[in-house]
C-alpha positions in Angstrom: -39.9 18.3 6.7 -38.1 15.6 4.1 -41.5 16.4 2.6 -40.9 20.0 1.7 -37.1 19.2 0.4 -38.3 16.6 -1.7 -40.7 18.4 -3.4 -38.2 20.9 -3.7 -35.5 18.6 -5.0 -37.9 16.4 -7.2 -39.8 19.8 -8.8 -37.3 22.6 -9.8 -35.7 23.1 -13.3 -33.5 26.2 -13.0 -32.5 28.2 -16.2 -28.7 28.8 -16.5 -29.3 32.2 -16.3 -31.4 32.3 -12.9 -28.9 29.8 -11.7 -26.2 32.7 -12.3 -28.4 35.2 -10.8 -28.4 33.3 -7.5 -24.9 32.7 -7.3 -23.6 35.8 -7.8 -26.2 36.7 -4.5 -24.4 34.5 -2.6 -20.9 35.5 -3.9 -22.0 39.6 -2.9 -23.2 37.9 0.6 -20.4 35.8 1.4 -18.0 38.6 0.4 -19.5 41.3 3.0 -20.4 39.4 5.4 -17.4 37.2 6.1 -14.5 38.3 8.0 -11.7 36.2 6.5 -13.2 35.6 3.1 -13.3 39.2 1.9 -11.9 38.9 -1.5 -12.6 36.2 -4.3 -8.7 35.0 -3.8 -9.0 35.0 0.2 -5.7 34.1 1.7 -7.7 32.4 5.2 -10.7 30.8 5.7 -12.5 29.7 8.7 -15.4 26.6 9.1 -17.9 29.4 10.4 -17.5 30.4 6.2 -18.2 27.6 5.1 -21.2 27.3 7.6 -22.2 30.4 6.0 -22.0 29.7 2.9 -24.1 26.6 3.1 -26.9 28.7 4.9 -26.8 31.1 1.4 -27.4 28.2 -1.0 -29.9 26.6 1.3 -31.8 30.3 1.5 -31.4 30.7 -2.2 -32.2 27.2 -3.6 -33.8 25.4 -1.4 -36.1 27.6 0.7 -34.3 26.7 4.1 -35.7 23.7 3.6 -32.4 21.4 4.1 -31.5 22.6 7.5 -35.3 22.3 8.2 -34.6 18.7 7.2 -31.7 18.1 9.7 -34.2 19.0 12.4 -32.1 18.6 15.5 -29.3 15.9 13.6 -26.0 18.3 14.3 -24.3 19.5 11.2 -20.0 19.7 11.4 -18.0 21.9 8.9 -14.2 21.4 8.8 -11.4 22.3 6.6 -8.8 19.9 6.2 -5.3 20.0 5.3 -4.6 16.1 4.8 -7.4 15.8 1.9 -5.1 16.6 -1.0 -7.1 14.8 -3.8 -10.7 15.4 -2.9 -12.1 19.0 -2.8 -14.9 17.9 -0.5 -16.1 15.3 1.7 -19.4 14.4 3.2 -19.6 11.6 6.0 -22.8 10.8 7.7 -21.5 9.5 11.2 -23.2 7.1 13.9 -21.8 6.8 17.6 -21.7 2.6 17.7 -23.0 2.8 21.1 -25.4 5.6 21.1 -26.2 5.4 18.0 -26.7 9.2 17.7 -25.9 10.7 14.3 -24.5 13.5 13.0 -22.8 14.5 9.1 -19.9 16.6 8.1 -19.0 18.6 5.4 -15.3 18.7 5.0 -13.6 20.7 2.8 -9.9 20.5 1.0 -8.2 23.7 2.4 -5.2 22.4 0.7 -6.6 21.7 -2.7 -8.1 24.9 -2.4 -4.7 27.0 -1.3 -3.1 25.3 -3.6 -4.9 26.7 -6.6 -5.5 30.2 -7.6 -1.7 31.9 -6.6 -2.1 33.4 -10.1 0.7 31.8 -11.4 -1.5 29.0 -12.9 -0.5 26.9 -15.5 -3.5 25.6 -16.8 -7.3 26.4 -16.9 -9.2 25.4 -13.8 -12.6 23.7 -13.4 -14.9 22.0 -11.1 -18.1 19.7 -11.9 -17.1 20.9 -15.2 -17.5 25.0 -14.6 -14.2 26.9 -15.2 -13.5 28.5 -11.8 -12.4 32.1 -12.1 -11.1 32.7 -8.4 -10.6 30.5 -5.1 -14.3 31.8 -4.4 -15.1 30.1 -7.5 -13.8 26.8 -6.8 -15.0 26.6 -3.2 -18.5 27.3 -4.4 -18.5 24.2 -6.5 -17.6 22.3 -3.9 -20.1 23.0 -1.6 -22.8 22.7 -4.1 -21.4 19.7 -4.4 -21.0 18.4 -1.3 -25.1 19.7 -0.6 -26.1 17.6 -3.2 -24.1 14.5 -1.4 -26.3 15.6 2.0 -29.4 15.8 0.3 -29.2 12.2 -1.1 -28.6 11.0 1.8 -31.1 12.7 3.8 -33.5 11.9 1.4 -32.8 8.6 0.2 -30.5 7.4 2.8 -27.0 7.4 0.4 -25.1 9.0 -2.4 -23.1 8.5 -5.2 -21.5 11.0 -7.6 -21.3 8.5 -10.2 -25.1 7.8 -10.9 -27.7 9.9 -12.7 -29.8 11.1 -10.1 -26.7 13.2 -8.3 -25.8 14.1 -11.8 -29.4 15.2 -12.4 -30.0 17.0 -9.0 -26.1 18.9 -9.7 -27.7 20.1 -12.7 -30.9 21.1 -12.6 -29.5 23.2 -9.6 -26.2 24.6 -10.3 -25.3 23.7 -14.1 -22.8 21.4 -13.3 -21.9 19.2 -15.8 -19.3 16.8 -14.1 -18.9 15.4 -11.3 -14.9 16.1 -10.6 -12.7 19.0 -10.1 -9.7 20.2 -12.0 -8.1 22.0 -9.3 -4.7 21.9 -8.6 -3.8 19.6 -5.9 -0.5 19.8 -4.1 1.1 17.0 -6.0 0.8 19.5 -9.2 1.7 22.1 -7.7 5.3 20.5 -6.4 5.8 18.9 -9.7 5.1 22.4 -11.1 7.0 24.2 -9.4 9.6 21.7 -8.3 9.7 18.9 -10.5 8.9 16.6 -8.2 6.9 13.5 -8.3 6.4 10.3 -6.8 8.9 7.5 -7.6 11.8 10.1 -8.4 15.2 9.2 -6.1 15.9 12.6 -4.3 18.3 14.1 -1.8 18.1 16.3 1.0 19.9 17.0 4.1 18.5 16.4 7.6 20.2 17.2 10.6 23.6 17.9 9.3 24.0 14.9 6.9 22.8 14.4 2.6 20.2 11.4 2.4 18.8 9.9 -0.3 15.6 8.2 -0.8 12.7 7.6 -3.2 9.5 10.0 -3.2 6.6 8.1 -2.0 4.1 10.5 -1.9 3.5 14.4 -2.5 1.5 16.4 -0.6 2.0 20.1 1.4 5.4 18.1 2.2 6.9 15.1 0.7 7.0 11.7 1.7 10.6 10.4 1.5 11.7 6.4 2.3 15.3 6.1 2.7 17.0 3.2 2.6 18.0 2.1 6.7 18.6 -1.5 8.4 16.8 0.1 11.0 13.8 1.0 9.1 10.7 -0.7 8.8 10.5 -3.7 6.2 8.5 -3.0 3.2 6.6 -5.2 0.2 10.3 -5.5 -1.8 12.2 -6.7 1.2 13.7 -3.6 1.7 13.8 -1.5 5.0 13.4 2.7 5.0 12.7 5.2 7.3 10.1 7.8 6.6 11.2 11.5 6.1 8.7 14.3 6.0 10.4 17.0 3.6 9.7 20.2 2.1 9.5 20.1 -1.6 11.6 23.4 -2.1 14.8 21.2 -0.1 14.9 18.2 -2.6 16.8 17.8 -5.3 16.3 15.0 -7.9 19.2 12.9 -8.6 19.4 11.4 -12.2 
């Protein structure tokens, strides 16, 4: 069965324009068939989607070939909130005392919700495509994250950075980088907020103003106040950890 996909994988050339043809069948598939992804800028998404959607591009690039290649190896979806850089992920797993195997494709739901509101600032690409929609940009992901399963399938591991992904990405799908360009939810706070790491804030929690220094900026922000109580960090220093919303900081000059 690696057989077929390899031959598959080491023998196609794709012209842009077929390439486009076959996308937009999977976009007009994924868009009736879904329940939650029933408009390019779906508000909800479920991992049965993105299941689907990697069952399109398998029927319409590689024959079926690549779940032929799993054979019985389970195959996970998941849509994560706590990736906030990443669009995608792809982790081949083995159980250390079972040694049974199994991979997972996991993709930034927050990178994703975080771009397209159609307030955007900025054009917005991935693997070097400008991205019209949130279907867009999830598309490019998973072709992505396919190519990261089918090298390691195939050749037992993967890397973005080398020239047979970046052959394999385009041969396939066109792309012509390996990164996305989406709006992660550190932009989007700093957009809309003005907030970034290292900036002294304040806020008020649980009746009293604190202020502390941005650590980090995700869906919430990460904010170490100064406390004896605290834990001890690298300067000397001791803070405790705050979990804010962006929209109840306030920068202090």
């Amino acid at each position: 069965m690696l057989d077929q996909l390899l031959h598959i994988v080491e023998s196609t050339r794709l012209r842009d324009q077929e390439i486009a043809v076959r996308i937009q069948s999977i976009r007009t598939a994924v868009l009736s068939r879904s329940v939650f992804v029933t408009n390019p800028n779906f508000s909800h998404i479920h991992a049965d989607d993105l299941a689907q959607l990697f069952d399109e591009y398998d029927t319409h690039f590689f024959a079926g070939q690549l779940r032929l290649a799993l054979d019985t190896t389970p195959l996970h979806f998941r849509l994560s909130q706590r990736t906030t850089n990443a669009g995608g992920r792809t982790t081949h797993f083995t159980h250390r005392v079972t040694r049974a195997h199994w991979y997972e494709i996991t993709v930034s739901a927050a990178v994703l919700f975080s771009s397209f509101r159609g307030t955007e600032h900025r054009p917005m690409t991935c693997c070097g495509i400008v991205c019209r929609d949130r279907l867009d940009g999830l598309m490019r992901v998973m072709e992505h994250e396919m190519a990261h399963l089918i090298e390691m399938l195939l050749w037992g591991d993967s890397s973005c950075r080398k020239h047979r992904f970046h052959s394999l990405t385009r041969r396939f799908f066109g792309h012509t980088a390996y990164q996305h360009n989406l709006v992660t939810p550190r932009e989007r706070a700093f957009v809309e907020s003005g907030i970034r790491p290292g900036m002294k804030v304040r806020f008020d929690f649980e009746g009293f103003t604190r202020t502390g220094i941005v650590n980090r900026v995700t869906k919430r922000a990460t904010v170490l106040v100064e406390d004896p109580t605290g834990l001890r960090y690298s300067n000397g220093k001791n803070y405790v950890k705050y979990y804010i919303p962006v929209g109840m900081l306030e920068a202090v000059e």
